[in-house]
C-alpha positions in Angstrom: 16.7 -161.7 72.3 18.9 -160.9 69.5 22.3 -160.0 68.3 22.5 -156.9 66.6 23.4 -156.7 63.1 23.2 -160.4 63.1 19.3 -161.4 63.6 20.3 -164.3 64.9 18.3 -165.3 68.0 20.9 -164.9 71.1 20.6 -168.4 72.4 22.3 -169.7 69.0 24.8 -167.9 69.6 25.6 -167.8 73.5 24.1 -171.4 74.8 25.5 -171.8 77.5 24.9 -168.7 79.3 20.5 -169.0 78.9 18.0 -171.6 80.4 17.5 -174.6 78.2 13.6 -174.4 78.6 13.9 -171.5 75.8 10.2 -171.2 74.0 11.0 -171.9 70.3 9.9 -168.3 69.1 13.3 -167.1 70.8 11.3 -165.3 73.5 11.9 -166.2 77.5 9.3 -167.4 78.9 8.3 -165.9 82.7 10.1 -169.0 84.5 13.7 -168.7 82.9 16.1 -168.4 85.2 17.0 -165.1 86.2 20.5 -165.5 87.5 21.7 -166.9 83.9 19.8 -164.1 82.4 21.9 -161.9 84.5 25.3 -163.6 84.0 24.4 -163.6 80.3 24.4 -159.3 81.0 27.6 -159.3 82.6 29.4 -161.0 79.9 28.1 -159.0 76.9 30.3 -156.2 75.9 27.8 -153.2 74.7 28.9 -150.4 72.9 26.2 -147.3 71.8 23.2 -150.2 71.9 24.7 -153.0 70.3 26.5 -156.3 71.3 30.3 -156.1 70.4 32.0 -158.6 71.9 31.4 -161.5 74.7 33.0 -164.3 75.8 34.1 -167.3 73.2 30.9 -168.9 73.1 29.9 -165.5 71.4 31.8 -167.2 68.4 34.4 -164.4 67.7 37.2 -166.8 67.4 37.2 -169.1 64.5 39.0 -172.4 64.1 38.4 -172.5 60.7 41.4 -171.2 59.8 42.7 -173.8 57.2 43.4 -176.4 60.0 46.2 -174.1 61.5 44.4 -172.6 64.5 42.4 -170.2 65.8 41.8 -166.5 64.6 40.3 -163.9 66.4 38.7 -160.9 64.3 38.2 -157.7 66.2 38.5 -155.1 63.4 36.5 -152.5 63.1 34.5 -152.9 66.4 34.7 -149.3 68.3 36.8 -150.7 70.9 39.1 -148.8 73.1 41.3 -148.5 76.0 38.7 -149.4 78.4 38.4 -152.7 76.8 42.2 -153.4 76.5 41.3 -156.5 79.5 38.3 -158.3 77.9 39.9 -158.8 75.2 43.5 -159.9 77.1 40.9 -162.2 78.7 39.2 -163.2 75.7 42.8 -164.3 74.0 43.5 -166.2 77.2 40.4 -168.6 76.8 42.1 -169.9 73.3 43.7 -173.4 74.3 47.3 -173.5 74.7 49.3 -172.9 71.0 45.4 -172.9 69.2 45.8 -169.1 68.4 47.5 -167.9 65.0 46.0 -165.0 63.8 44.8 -161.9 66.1 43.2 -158.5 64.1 42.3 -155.4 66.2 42.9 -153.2 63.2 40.3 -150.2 62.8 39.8 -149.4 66.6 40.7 -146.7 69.2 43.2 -148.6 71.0 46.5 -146.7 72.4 49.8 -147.7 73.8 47.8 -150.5 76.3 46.7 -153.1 73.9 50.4 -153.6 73.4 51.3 -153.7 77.6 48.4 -156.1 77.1 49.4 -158.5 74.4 52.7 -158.6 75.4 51.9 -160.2 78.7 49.0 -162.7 77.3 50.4 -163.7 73.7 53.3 -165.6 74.5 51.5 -168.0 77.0 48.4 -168.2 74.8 49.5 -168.1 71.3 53.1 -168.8 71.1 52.6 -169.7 67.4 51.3 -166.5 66.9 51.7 -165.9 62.7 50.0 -162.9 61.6 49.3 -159.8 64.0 47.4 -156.5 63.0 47.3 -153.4 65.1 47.0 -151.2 61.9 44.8 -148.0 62.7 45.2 -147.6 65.8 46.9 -144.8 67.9 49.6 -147.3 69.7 52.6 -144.9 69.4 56.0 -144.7 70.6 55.4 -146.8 73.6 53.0 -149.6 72.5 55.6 -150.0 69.4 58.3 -150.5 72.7 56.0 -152.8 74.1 55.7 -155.1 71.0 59.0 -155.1 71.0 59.7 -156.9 73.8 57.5 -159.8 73.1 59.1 -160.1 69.6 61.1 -162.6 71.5 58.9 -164.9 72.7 56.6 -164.8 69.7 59.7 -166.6 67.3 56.3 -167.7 64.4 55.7 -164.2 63.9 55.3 -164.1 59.8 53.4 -160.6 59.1 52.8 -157.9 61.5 50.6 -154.6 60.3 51.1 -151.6 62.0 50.4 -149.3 59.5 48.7 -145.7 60.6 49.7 -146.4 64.3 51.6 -143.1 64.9 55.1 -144.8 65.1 57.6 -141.5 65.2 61.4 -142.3 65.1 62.2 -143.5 68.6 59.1 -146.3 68.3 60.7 -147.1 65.0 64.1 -147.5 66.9 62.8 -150.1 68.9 61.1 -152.4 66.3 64.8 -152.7 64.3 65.6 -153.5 67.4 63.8 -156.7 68.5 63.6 -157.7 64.9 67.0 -157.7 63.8 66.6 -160.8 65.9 63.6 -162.4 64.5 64.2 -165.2 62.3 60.9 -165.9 60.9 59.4 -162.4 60.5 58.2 -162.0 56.2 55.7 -158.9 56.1 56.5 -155.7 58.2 54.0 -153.4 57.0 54.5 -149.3 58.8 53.0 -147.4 56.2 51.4 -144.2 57.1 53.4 -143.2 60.1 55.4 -140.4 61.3 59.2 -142.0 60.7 61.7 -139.6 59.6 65.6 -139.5 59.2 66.5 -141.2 62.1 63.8 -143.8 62.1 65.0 -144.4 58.1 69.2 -144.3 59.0 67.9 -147.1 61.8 65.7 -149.2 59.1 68.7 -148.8 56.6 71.2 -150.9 59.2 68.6 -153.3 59.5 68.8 -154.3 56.3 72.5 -154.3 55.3 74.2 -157.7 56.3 74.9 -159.1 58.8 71.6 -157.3 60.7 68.9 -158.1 58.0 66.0 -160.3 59.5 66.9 -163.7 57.2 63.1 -164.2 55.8 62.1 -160.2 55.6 60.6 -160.4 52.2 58.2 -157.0 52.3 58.7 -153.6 53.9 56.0 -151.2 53.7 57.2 -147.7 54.1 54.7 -145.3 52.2 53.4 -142.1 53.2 55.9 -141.6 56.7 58.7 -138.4 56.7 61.5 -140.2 55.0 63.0 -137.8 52.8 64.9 -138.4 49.9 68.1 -139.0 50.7 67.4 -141.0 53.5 65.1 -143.7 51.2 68.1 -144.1 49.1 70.2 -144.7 51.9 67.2 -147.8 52.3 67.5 -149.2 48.8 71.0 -149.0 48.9 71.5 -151.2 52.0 69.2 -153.6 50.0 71.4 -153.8 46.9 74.4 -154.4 48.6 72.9 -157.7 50.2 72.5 -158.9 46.5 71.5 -162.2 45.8 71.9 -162.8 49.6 68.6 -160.6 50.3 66.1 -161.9 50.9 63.7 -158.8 50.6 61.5 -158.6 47.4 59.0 -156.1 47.8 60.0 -152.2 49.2 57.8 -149.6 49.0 
């Protein structure tokens, strides 16, 4: 057996789900054992003929992360709605504050990843640093339910949600939960469908005394902000001055 796009025989990769009497070519031999060949089915996630995602022993979360915890990488993988509970599951088996990075850009995911993660990331990565739903088509109500776990996620550093279809009242609350946030550095909401209201609403949350104290980047690119309205932005950010702490807006 073998993991597409890989080539890497399967029992390297998923040990503790095949029989240990494993021929060395990588074939099973007649007398493995049938009921871990059929758990081993169960727990592979197959999408259009190839193996996407399993449990952790599939190795999808790495703690190689620079000695600060664990990261899982889902980008790109063809997942969608259907799969918003494996991978709730998936961020549950991550011990208890070992999870600091989570990417699920570049999939098919709507407004349920966010119902998800809002219910599993603060009890299995409450030092949650870096988050990226970017790509996907979360909308007004998964930006609603990010906001509420804003809260209990107080490491947030960097959150990506660019091209997620965030229209005005999505944008509303975002400015909302993270005029609160103390630690939040990169907001990145490029690509998106925020217009004059969404901009008047990003424009309070930056003049004093609302503006997020470590907010260093906003990414606003390519949404429906029309002149006027990004000058009432870069306004609110001159008149915090030196006080500011925002360096980079596009």
């Amino acid at each position: 057996l073998y993991v597409a796009c890989s080539n890497k025989p399967l029992r390297t990769v998923v040990p503790s789900l095949l029989p240990s009497s494993l021929p060395g070519n990588g074939a099973l031999s007649c007398e493995a054992d049938r009921a871990s060949i059929q758990k081993l089915e169960d727990s592979v996630l197959s999408l259009r003929g190839q193996i996407v995602i399993a449990r952790t022993d599939f190795n999808i979360i790495s703690t190689d992360n620079g000695g600060r915890g664990a990261a899982l990488n889902l980008t790109a993988k063809q997942l969608r709605d259907e799969h918003v509970n494996r991978v709730g599951k998936l961020i549950s088996t991550v011990p208890e504050n070992g999870l600091v990075c989570v990417d699920l850009s570049l999939n098919d995911f709507g407004p349920p990843i966010c119902s998800v993660l809002s219910s599993v990331l603060p009890i299995a990565a409450p030092k949650l640093l870096h988050l990226d739903l970017s790509e996907n088509r979360i909308g007004t109500n998964g930006a609603r339910w990010l906001a509420k776990s804003f809260k209990v996620l107080p490491e947030l550093k960097t959150l990506h949600l660019e091209s997620c279809d965030i229209a005005c009242e999505g944008a509303h609350h975002l400015v909302d939960a993270l005029s609160l946030h103390q630690k939040l550095s990169y907001l990145y909401l490029q690509n998106n469908k925020i217009a004059q209201e969404g901009a008047q609403m990003l424009a309070k949350l930056l003049t004093k005394p609302h503006a997020p104290p470590c907010l260093t980047a906003l990414q606003l690119a390519r949404n429906r902000i029309a002149a006027p309205d990004a000058k009432s932005i870069v306004e609110a950010v001159l008149e915090g001055g030196e006080d500011c702490p925002l360096q980079t807006l596009n």
